[in-house]
N, C-alpha and C positions, 0 to 999 in steps of 0.2 A: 615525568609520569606519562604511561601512555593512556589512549582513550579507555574508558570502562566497556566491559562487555558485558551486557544482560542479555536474561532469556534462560529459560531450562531447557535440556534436553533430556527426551523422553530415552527410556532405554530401550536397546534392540530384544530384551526379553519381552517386554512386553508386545513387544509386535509376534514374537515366537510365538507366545501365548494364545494368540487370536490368530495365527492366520489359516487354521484348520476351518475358519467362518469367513473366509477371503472372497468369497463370491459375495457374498452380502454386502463386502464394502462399497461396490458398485464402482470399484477402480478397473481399468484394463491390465489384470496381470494374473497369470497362474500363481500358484504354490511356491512358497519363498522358506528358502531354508537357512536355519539359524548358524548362517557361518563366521566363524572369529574373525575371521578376516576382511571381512565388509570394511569399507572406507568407513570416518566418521560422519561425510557429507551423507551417505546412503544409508548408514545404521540410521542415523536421528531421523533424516527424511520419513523412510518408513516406519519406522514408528511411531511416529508422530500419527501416521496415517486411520489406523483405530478409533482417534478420539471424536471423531466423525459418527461411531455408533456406540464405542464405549467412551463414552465422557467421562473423566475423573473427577470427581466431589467438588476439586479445586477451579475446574472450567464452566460448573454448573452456577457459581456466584456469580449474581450481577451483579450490575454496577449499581452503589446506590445515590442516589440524585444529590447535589450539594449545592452548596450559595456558589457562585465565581465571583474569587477573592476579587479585591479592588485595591489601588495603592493607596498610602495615606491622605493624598488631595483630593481622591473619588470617595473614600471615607467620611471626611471633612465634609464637604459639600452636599451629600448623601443624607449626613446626621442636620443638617440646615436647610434642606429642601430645595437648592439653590443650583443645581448641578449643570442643569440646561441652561441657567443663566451665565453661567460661568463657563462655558462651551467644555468641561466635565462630560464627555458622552458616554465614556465609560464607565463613570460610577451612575450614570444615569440609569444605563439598564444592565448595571450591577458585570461587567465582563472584567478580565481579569488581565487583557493586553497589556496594560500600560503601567502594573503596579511595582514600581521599583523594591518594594519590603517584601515582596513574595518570594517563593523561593525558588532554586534554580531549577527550571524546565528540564537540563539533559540530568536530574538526577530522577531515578528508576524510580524513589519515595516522592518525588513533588508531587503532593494532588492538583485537582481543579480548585482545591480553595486555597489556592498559595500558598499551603501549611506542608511541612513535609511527612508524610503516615509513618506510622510503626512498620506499616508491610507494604510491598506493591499494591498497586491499584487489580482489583479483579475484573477480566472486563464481562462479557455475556457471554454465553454458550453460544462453543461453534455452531453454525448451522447445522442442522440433521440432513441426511443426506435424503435427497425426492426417490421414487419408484423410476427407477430405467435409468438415473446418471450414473455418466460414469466421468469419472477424473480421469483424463489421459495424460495431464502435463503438473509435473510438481513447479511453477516459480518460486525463486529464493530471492528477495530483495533484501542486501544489507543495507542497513541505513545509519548513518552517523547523524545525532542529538546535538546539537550545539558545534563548539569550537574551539581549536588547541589541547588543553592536557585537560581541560574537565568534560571533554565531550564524550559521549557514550554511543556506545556503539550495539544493535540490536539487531535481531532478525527477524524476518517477517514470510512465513510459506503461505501459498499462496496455490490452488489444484484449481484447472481449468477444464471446462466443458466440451471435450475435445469432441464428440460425438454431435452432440447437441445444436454446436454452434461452431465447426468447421473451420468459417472461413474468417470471423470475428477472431477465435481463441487462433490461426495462422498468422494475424496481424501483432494480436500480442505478443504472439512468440517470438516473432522477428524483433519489436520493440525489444525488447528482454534476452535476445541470445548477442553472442560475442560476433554477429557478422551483421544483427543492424537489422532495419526497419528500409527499403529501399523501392523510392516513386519514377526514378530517369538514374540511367548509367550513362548516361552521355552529356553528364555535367563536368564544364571545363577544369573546375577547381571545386569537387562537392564532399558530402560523406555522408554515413548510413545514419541515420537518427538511432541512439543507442540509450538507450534508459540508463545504463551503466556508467555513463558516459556523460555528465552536465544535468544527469536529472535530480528530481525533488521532488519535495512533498509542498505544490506550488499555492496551495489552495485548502483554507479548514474552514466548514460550514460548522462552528460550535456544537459538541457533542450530537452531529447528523454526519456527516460525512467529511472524508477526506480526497483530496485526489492529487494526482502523480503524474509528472510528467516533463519536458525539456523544454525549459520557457525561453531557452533560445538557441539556436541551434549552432548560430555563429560564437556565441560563449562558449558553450560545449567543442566548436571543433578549437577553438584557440587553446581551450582546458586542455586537450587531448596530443597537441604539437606543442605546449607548452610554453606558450605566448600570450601576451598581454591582450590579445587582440586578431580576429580573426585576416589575413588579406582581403584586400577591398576586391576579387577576383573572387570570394567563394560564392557559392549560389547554394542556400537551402534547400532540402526536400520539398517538392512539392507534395500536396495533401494526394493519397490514394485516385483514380479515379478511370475510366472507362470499365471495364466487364469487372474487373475486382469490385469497384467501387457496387455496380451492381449486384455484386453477387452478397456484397456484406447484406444492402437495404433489403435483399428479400428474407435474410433470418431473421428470426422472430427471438426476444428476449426465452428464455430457458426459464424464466419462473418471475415471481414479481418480486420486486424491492421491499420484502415483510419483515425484515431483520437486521441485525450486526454483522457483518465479516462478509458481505455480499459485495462481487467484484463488476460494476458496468461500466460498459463503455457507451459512445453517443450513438443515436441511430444510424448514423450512417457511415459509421465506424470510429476506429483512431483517428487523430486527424481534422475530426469535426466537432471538437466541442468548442466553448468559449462560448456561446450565444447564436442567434441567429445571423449574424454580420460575422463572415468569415474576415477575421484578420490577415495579416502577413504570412510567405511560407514560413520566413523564421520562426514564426511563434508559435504555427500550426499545431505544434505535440504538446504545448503547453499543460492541455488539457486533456491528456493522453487515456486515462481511465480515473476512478475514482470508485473508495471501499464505504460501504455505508455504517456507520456507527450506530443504529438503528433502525427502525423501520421507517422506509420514507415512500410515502404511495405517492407523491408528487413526483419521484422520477420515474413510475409506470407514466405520467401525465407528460412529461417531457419525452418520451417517447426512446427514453434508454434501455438499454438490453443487458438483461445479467448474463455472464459468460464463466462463473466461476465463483468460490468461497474459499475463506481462509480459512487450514485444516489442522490447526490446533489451538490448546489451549496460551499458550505462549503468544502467539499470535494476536490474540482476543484480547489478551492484557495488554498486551503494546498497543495496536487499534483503540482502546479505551482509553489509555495514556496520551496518546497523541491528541486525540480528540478534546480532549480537554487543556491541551498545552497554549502557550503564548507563543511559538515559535511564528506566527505573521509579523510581533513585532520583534524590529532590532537590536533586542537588548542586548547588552554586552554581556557573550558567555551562553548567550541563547538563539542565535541567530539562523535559525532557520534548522530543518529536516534534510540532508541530502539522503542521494542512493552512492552510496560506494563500490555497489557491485550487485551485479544482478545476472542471475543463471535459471537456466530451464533445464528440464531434462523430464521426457518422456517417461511415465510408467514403465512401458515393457522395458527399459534403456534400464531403470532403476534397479527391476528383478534380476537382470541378466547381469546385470554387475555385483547384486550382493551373491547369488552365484557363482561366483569364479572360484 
């Protein structure tokens, strides 16, 4: 059996339907005509694009708040008061990492209470789009949910602030396109740091945020030559730095961290997060950007910069889904969020192709 695929796709009528209102979307693109012949990647793309000012009924449910399940032994010790004495930390403050009776993570029904729902999870409304943005860049990150035959597989778009934030949303690009993220070309044995390529979903703040990125770069290239093990001769990217690096720290965040499906990176770009103690180059991208699963005014305090929002409803429900998943621990069958492939493609790129 192969992996499952979830997620809807929006139809190209309905982008027909709206795009006589195409300036209002605040995307960089003329007049897009309803041709049969549009690829599938570019028909759903754009249509998807809409629910940015027409939300559908189904994108305007939130999420609604629930206990996080606990396994029988957090249960146990929960119901006896006894949880911190029993070093139980998870049923301590109730999380839902470690509970073996819950249910499985890569299925599209597991909720946050271990229980599996009648329907997917709803998650928040896409952001509304601000006065003067514009989306210049559609990212598509596919992502595989677990492991072997029950893993599921999902998609996640992703419009960045190409106007607004330049030189931040050129950084992401390059993470995210098929030639790589690149600090020195005059590494003896190196390669491009590729989100597509060895990345993840490395990192979940429980229902607040998630974030994404290549927790090693030497994993990644051995992944990618298809070896056990990178040569003792390769040398990691190192993090951005002289006039680039400059030019990110003078952009300023494009709106604050108030909501769901908001995409920031660290002030001083890709590259720089993990904390104030910069790590190894290896590790550098680990911490590559992160989508916030609600509002979080402590990353305006951390000094991160929004560069983009995720632009559908589909999207929204996966982001709430994950947000709520066990994938930190290693459960068998649930072992983590990769990226299995990750593409950009410009606005104007997009019109100009369902055009042909």
């Amino acid at each position: 059996m192969g992996a499952r695929r979830s997620g809807s796709t929006a139809t190209s009528a309905l982008f027909a339907a709206k795009c006589s209102d195409d300036d209002d979307f605040g995307f960089a693109s003329a007049s897009i005509s309803n041709n049969d012949r549009r690829t599938f990647l570019i028909s759903s793309t754009l249509a998807t694009l809409p629910y940015l000012i027409f939300p559908p009924s189904s994108v305007q449910a939130a999420s609604v708040p629930v206990q996080r399940a606990v396994g029988s032994a957090e249960s146990k010790c929960r119901a006896e008061g006894n949880c911190l004495e029993n070093f139980e930390l998870d049923g301590a403050v109730g999380w839902n990492w470690g509970g073996t009776d819950r249910c499985d993570a890569s299925n599209p029904l597991c909720g946050p209470d271990g229980r599996l729902r009648d329907t997917p999870l709803s998650g928040k409304p896409v952001p509304p789009k601000e006065d003067g943005f514009i989306i210049t860049h559609v990212v598509e990150l596919t992502l595989q949910i677990g492991s072997g035959s029950n893993a599921d597989i999902s998609t996640m778009k992703l419009g960045l602030y190409g106007q607004q934030c330049p030189e931040l949303v050129k950084e992401m690009i390059e993470l995210c396109s098929k030639g790589g993220l690149v600090t020195s070309k005059d590494l003896l044995l190196g390669a491009p740091v590729k989100l597509g390529t060895g990345g993840s979903l490395t990192y979940i703040v429980p229902e607040e945020r998630l974030e994404f990125g290549v927790a090693s770069q030497k994993v990644a290239y051995a992944k990618s030559i298809r070896k056990s093990k990178a040569p003792e001769e390769f040398v990691p990217q190192a993090r951005p730095g002289g006039t680039r690096l400059q030019l990110v720290r003078e952009e300023q965040s494009s709106r604050k961290h108030d909501r769901a499906g908001l995409i920031s990176v660290p002030k001083d770009g890709i590259g720089y997060g993990g904390g104030i103690v910069l790590g190894k180059d290896d590790e550098a991208y680990a911490s590559a950007f992160q989508i916030t699963a609600k509002d979080v005014p402590d990353m305006d305090k951390e000094g991160r910069k929004v560069i983009g929002q995720l632009i559908d409803g589909a999207s929204m429900d996966l982001l709430a889904r994950l947000a709520g998943s066990p994938t930190r621990k290693l459960i068998p069958g649930q072992n983590g969020v990769t990226v299995e492939d990750c593409s950009v493609m410009s606005v104007a790129d997009l019109v100009a192709e369902s055009d042909k």
